[in-house]
N, C-alpha and C positions, 0 to 999 in steps of 0.2 A: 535630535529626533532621527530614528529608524528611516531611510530609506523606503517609501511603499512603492512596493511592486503589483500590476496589475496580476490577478492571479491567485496572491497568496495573500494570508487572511490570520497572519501571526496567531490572534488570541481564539481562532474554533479551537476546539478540542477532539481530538479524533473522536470516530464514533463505536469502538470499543476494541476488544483485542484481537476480532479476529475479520476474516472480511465479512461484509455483511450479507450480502448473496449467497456465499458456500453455508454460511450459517445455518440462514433461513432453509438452507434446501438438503441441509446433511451432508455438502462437499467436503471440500477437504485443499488443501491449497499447499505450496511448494515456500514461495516467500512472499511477503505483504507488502503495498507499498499505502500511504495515504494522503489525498486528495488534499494540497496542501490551500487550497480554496474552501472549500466545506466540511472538512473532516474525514471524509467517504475513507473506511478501510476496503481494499481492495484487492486480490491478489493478482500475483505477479502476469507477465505471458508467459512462463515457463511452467506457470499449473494449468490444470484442465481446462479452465473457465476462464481465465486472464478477463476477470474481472475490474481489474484496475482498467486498461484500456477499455472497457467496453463504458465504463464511468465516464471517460475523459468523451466517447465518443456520443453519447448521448445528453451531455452537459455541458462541451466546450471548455471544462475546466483545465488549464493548460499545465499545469503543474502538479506534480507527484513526487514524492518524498520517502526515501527506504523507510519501513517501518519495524525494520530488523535492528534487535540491540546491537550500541555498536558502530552504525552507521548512520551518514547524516547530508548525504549528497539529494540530487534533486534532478528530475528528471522533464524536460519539457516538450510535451508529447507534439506541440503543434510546430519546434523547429527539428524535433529529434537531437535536441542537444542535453546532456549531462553537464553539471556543475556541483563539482565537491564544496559542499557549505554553504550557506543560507540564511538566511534569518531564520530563528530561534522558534519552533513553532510551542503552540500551548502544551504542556505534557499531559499525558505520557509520550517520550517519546518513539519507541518502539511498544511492540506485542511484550507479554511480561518474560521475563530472562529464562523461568521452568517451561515454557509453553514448546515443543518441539517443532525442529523443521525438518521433513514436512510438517504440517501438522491438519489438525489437532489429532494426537495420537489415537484417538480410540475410530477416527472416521479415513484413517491411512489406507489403502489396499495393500497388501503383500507385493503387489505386482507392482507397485508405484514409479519406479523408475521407468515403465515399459508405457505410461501415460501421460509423459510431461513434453511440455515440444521445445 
């Protein structure tokens, strides 16, 4: 048997390809990370809305998980520590491999580099 770690929640399944706040509201986001607790996608702090963090800070949910194809480290907002590798979360495991970054392509500004922190 898997090791269970407080936190993380192997068999959620994210909750779709892109974060769900920029979604709902027409943003737009730079990379995705997700909520390796409840599923929550979320974007990075390097997009406008850093999304992910404002999850972790309104849920206590201490873990986060790149959501970029490709990668598979995990991030734990409440010691500020990164760990490459993890238990296996439910897939999908990234946004889909055509999906652009930034993305989603048609809601980008031209100026995008000029608004990320």
């Amino acid at each position: 048997m898997a090791e269970e770690i407080a936190g993380i929640e192997p068999s959620v399944p994210p909750s779709g390809p892109g974060c769900v706040e920029c979604d709902a509201s027409g943003g737009w986001w730079v990379h995705l990370r997700r909520c390796a607790e409840c599923g929550h996608i979320g974007c990075c702090d390097s997009s406008p809305s850093q999304h992910a963090t404002k999850h972790f800070g309104s849920t206590g949910h201490p873990f986060t998980q790149s959501y970029e194809p490709g990668e598979d480290w995990f991030w734990n907002f409440a010691t500020g520590e990164m760990y490459s590798g993890g238990p296996a979360l439910a897939p999908p495991t990234s946004h889909p491999a055509d999906q652009p970054v930034p993305g989603p392509a048609d809601r980008v500004p031209a100026d995008w580099q000029s608004l990320i922190h």
